[in-house]
N, C-alpha and C positions, 0 to 999 in steps of 0.2 A: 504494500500500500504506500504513494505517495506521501509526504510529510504531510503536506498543507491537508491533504485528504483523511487522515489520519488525528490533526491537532484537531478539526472542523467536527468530527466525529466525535472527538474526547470531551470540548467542551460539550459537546449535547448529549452526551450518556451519560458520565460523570457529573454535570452541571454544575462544572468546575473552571475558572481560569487560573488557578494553584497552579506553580512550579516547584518543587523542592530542588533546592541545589545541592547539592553533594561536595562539600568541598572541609573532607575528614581533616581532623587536626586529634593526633593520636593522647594529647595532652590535654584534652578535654572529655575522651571518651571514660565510660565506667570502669571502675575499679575492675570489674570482672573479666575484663580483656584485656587488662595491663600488657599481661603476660603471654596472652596468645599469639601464636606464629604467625594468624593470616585476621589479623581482629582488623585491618582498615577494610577488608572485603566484608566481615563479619558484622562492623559493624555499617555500614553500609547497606547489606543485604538486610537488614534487621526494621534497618529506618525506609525501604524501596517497601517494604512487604506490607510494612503498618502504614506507612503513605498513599500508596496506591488507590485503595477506594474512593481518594478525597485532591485527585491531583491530574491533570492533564500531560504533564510531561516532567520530566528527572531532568536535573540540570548539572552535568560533570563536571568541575573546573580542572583543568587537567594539571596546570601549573600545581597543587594540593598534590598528586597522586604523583609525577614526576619526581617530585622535592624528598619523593619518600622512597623511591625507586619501587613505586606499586602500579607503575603501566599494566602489569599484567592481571591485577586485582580490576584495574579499570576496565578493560577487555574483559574481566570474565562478569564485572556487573552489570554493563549495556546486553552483554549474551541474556544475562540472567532476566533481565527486567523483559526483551524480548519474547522470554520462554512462558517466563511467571505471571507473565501482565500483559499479553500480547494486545496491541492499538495501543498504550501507551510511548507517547514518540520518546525518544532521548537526545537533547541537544549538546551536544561538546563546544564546552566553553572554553573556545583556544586561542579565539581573537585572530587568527591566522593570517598573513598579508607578503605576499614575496613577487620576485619578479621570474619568469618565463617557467624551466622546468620544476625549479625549487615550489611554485605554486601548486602543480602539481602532483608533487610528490605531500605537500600539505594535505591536498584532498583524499588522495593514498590513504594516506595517515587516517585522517578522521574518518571517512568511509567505509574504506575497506580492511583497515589495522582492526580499528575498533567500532564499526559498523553503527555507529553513529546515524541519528537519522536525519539531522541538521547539524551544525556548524557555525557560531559564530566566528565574524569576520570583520577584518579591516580594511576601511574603502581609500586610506589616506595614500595609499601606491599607486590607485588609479584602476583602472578600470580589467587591464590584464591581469594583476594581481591577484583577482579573485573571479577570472573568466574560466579555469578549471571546479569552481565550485560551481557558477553558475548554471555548467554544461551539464551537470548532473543533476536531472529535470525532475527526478524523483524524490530527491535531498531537497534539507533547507537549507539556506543561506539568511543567516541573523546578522543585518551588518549593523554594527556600530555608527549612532546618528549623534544623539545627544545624551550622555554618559551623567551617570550619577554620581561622579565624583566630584570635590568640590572644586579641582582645577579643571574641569571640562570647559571651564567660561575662558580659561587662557589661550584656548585656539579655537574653541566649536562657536565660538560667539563673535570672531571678527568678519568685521564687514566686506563680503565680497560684491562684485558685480560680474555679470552676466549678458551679455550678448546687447548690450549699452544701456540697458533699464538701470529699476532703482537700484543701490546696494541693498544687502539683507545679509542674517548671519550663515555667517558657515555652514549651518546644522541644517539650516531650510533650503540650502543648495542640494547636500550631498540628499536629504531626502526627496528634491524632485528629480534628480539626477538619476537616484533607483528606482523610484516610481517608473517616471518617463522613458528608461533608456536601459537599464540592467534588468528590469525584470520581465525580460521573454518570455522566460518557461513559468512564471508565476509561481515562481519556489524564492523569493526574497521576502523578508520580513525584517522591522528596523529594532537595533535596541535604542529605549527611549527612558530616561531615570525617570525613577516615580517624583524625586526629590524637586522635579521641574515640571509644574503640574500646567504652568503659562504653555512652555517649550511642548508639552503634550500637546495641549489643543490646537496648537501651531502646526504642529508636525501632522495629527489626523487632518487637517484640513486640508494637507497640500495633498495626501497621499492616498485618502480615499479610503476604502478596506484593507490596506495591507494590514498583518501582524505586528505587533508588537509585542516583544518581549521588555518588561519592565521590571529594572533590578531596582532594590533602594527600598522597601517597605522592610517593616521590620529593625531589624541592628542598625541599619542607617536613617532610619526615622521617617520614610515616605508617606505622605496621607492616603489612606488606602479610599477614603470616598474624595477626593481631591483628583486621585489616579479616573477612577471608573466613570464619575461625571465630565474628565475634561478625555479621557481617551477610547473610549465604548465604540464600537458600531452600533448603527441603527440597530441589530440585531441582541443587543447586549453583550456580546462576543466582541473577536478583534483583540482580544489580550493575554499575554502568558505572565503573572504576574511572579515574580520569584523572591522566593524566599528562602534563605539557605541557615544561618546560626541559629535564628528565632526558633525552627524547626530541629534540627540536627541536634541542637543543645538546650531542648526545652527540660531534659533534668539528666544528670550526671551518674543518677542510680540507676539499679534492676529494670527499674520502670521506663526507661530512657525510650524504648520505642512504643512504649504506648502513650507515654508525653507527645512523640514527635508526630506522631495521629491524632491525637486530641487537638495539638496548635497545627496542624495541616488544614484539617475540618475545623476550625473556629475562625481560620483566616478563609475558608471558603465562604462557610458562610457569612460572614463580615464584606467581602467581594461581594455577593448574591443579593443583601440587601440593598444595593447600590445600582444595580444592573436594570 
């Protein structure tokens, strides 16, 4: 199944625009894995299983799983959510962006390495940079528009111009620039921080139905009815809202994956009344 066909699907079965992010930090997990040989799969698989009912899509950060030298734990949990969860998509959060074959060999990677079912990406190399994501009509492509970090305003927010009109910021280029011209195969979706609720309403207006994935609720304090009223489709859909610490570390005990369900399903329905 295509992503986009696939996300479209989830938000309507699940009646969920929940992401969980995955992005293990071994110093936080339970006492009771301290000591276990393969506990960042463990506990990962733990938080995928109790999540799943109340989530549209798992969010890997692969930088967390590298750092740890748990690539292969990565691969075996996108298998597993595949097997265990089958119509829940998995996006690998890798930011990816290079030029000619090394681009590539990126998509390789996230695709076919670890069978990812979208891909977040970077548009700042230009257009070739992420035309091997592109091509793969199946897969997502999450690119990077207006970032919820709080230096995003030091480069996403200077003023450009365009073909001799008015100037505007950066971020309202690169999203009509994917609307209008990158997205062929209609597998592009933008990420948009929640923290920038103006920068949302902006960005739906230029681009119509696409996707968004929004980081920033949660640990970084996003307004989660601020997101849904300025970013919605007519539909109530149109968003992948993510959430990764608030969930993963909703408690530190025994009970740690059934915390991470309980704040999975309470940030859904928090989204829901808003839609």
């Amino acid at each position: 199944m295509e992503f986009m066909q696939a996300l479209r699907l989830r938000w309507s079965e699940a009646d969920s625009l929940v992401c969980v992010g995955l992005d293990p930090e071994p110093a936080r997990f339970p006492v009771a894995l301290a000591d276990h040989p393969d506990a960042v799969f463990e506990f990962c698989r733990a938080i995928i299983d109790a999540t799943a009912p109340f989530v549209c899509s798992f969010k890997p950060q692969i930088a967390h799983f590298a750092a740890l030298g748990e690539e292969d734990a990565l691969a075996r949990l996108i298998a597993h959510v595949h097997d265990a969860h089958p119509g829940v998509p998995v996006i690998l959060d890798s930011k990816r962006s290079d030029i000619g074959s090394t681009a590539r060999h990126y998509a390789t990677e996230a695709f076919d390495r670890y069978g990812a079912d979208a891909v977040t990406a970077n548009p700042y190399l230009g257009r070739d940079s992420v035309q091997p994501f592109l091509d793969r009509a199946d897969r997502g492509v999450v690119i990077l528009c207006r970032t919820s970090n709080p230096g995003a305003s030091d480069l996403q927010d200077l003023t450009v111009q365009s073909g001799g009109g008015p100037g505007r910021p950066l971020y309202q280029q690169v999203a009509e620039t994917i609307a209008q011209d990158w997205n062929g195969n209609g597998n592009c979706a933008l990420v948009v921080g929640a923290t920038w609720p103006v920068q949302l309403r902006e960005v739906r207006a230029i681009v119509g139905d696409m996707p968004f994935l929004v980081p920033g609720v949660g640990a970084q304090g996003g307004d989660v009815e601020a997101v849904v009223r300025n970013a919605r489709t007519a539909d109530g859909t149109g968003l992948v809202v993510s959430s990764s610490r608030a969930v993963l570390y909703a408690s530190n005990g025994s009970d740690f994956a059934q915390a991470a369900a309980d704040a999975a399903r309470e940030l859904r329905d928090r989204i829901n009344r808003f839609r």
